[in-house]
C-alpha positions in Angstrom: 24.9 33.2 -14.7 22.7 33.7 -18.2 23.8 37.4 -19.2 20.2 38.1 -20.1 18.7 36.6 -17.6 15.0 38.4 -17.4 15.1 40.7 -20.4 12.5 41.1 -23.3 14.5 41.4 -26.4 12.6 42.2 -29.8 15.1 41.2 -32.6 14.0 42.6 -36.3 15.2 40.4 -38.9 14.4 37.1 -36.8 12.7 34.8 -39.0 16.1 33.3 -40.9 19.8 33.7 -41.0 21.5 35.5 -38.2 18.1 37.0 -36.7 17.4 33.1 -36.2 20.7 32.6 -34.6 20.2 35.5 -32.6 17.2 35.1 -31.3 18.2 31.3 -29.9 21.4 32.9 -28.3 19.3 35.4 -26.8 17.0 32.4 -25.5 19.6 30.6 -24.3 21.2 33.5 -22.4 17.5 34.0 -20.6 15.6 36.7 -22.8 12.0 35.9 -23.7 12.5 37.1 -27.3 10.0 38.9 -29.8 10.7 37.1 -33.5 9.7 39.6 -36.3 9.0 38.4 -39.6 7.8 39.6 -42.9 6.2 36.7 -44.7 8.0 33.7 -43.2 5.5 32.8 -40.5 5.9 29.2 -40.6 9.5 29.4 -40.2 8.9 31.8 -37.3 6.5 29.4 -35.8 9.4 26.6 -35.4 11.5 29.2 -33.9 8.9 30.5 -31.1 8.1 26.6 -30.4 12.7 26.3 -30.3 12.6 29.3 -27.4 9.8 28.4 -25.5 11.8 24.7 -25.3 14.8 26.8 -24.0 12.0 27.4 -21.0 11.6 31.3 -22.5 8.3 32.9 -23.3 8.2 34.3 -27.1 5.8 36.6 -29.4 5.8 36.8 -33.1 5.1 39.9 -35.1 4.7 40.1 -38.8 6.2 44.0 -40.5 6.7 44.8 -43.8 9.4 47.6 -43.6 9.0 47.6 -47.5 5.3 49.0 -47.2 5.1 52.8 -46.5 1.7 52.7 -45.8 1.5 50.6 -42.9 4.7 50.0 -41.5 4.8 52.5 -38.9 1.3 51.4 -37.2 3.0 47.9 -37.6 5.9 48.5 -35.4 3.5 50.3 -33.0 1.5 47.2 -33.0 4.2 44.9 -32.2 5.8 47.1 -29.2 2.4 47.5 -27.7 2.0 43.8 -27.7 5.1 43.9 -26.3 4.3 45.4 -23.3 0.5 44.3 -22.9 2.6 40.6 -22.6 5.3 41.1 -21.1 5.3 44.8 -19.2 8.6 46.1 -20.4 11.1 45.9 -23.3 15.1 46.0 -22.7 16.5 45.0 -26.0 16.1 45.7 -29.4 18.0 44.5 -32.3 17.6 45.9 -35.6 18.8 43.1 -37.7 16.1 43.7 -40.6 17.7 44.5 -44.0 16.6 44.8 -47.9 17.8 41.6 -49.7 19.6 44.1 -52.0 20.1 40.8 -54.7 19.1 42.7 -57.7 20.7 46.1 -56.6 23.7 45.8 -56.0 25.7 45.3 -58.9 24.2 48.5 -60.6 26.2 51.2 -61.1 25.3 55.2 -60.0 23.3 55.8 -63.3 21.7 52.6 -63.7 19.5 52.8 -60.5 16.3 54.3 -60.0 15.1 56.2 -57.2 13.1 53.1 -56.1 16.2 51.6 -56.1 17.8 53.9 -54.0 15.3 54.0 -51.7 14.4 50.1 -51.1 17.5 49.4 -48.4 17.2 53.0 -47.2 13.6 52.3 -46.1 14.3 48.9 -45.0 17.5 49.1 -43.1 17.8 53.4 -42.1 14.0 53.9 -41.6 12.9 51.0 -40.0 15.7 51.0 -37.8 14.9 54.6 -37.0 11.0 53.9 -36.0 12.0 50.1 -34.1 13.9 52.5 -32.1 11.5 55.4 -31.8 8.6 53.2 -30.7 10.8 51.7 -27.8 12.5 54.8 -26.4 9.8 55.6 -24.5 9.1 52.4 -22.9 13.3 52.0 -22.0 13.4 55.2 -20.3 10.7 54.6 -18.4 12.7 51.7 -16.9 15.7 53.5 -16.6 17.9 51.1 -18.6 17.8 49.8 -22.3 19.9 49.0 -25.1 19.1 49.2 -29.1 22.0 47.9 -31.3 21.7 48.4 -34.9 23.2 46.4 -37.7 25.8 48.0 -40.0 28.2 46.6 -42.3 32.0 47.5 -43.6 31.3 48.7 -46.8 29.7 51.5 -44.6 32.9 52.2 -42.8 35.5 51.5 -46.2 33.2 52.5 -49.1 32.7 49.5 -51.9 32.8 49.3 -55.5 29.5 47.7 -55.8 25.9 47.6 -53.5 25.8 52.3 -53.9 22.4 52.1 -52.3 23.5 49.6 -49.7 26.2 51.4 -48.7 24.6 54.7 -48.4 21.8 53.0 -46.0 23.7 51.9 -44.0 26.6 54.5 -43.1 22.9 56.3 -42.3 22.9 53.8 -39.8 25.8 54.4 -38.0 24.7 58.3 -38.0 21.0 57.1 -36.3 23.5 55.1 -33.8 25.3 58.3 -32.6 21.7 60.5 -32.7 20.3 57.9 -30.7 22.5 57.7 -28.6 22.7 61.4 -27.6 19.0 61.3 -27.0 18.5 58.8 -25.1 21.4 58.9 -23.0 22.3 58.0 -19.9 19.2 55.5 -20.0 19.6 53.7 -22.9 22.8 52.9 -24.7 22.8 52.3 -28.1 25.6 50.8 -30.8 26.3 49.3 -34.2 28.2 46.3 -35.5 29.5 46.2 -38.7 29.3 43.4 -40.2 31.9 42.0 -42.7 31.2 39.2 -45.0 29.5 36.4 -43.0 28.1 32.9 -44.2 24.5 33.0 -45.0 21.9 33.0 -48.1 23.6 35.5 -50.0 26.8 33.0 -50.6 24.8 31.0 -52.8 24.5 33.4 -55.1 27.9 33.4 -55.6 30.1 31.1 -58.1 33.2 29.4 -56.6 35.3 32.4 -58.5 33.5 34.8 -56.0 33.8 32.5 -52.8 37.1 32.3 -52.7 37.7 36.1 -53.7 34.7 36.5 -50.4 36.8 34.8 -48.2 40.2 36.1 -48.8 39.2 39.9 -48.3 39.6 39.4 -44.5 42.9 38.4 -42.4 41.4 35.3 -41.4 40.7 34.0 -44.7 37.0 32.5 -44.0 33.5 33.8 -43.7 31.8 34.8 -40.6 29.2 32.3 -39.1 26.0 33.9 -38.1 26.5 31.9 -34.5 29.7 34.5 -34.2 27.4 37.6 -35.0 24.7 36.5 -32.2 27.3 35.8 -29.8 28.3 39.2 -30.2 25.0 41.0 -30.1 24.5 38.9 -26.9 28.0 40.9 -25.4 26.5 44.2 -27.3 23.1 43.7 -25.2 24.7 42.6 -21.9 26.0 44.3 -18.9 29.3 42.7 -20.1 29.3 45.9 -22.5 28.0 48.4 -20.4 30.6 51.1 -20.9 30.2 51.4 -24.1 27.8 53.3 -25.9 27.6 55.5 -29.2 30.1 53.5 -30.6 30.4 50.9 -33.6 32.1 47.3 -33.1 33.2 46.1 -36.5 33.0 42.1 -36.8 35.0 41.8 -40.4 37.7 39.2 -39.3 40.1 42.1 -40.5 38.5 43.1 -43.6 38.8 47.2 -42.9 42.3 46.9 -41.9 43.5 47.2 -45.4 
């Protein structure tokens, strides 16, 4: 039986990386899936044309969590196209996050306050009004679940990525609000992610790989088909005790 068999599931984040592998899982598990994208659209294109071959029905819509101005009747736009299409929304994922590439080796008095503020807006405040916008629609329906994306340095503290790391411990707070507020309806999570395989390992020299892939017990990266596997579990009724809560995917990282 497909675990998501008849849910709409709008997954931020979705036009690359783990939002791409997510979004196929989803697919494959039955969800008709709403791909959000910045300024990828072709990308997202390929994707839409990948679900609707897995026989599901798909949407795209384009957000720019980066741009104040607009992005709150943006993520309006793209749940109330939502439900004009498909008449109900049972999943969100809040995978969309600040490429924080040029932030995150900078020490507490070398950033700015735009600095600062870039993941916070990205990652804690988008997260916050994906949510917001789809509260309503969920308990309506009696039954929904948001899961938002988090990640160890959150849980541990890190030496590097301040701004990063403040965003998203915010996000684990916004996962235990939420879930207070929209209890018993909708239940909502985090996973924390540890370090897992995607664009930012280029970046790295093969000095920093190996010191990457030793900081957990299993002594490898994550794959991002291991992260959509478990947002598929997160997003079932497989996990339908649990709520409030964050599940920390780090192969062991935290543990030491």
């Amino acid at each position: 039986m497909l675990r998501l068999a008849g849910k709409v599931a709008i997954v931020t984040g979705s036009s690359g990386g783990i939002g791409r592998a997510t979004v196929k899982a989803f697919a494959r598990e039955g969800a008709d899936v709403i791909i959000h994208y910045r300024s990828n659209e072709n990308e997202s294109n390929l994707l839409k044309e990948e679900v609707v071959a897995l026989g599901r029905r798909s949407l795209l819509a384009r957000i720019d969590f980066t741009n104040m101005k607009n992005v709150q009747s943006e993520v309006q736009n793209m749940v109330d196209s939502t439900i004009k299409e498909f008449g109900r929304i049972d999943v969100l994922v809040n995978l969309a996050g600040y490429p924080a590439r040029g932030e995150w080796n900078k020490k507490l008095f070398e950033l700015t306050a735009e600095d600062f503020f870039k993941p916070l807006n990205v990652d804690l405040f988008g997260s916050f009004l994906c949510a917001r916008a789809v509260a309503p629609h969920m308990i309506r329906q009696e039954k929904g679940v948001i899961v938002n994306v988090s990640s160890t340095p959150a849980l541990s503290g890190h030496d590097r990525g301040f701004a990063f790391t403040v965003a998203k411990a915010g996000v684990i707070g916004l996962t235990k609000a939420l879930a207070f507020e929209l209890s018993p309806f909708v239940r909502v999570n985090t996973v924390a992610l540890g370090n897992v395989e995607t664009t930012w390992t280029l970046e790295l020299n093969k000095e920093e790989l190996s010191v990457a892939r030793e900081e957990n017990l299993v002594k490898r990266f994550g794959s991002q088909e291991e992260v959509a596997r478990t947002l598929v579990f997160l997003c079932s009724d497989d996990s339908s005790f649990l709520n409030g809560q964050t599940l920390v995917l780090d192969g062991g990282t935290t543990l030491h």
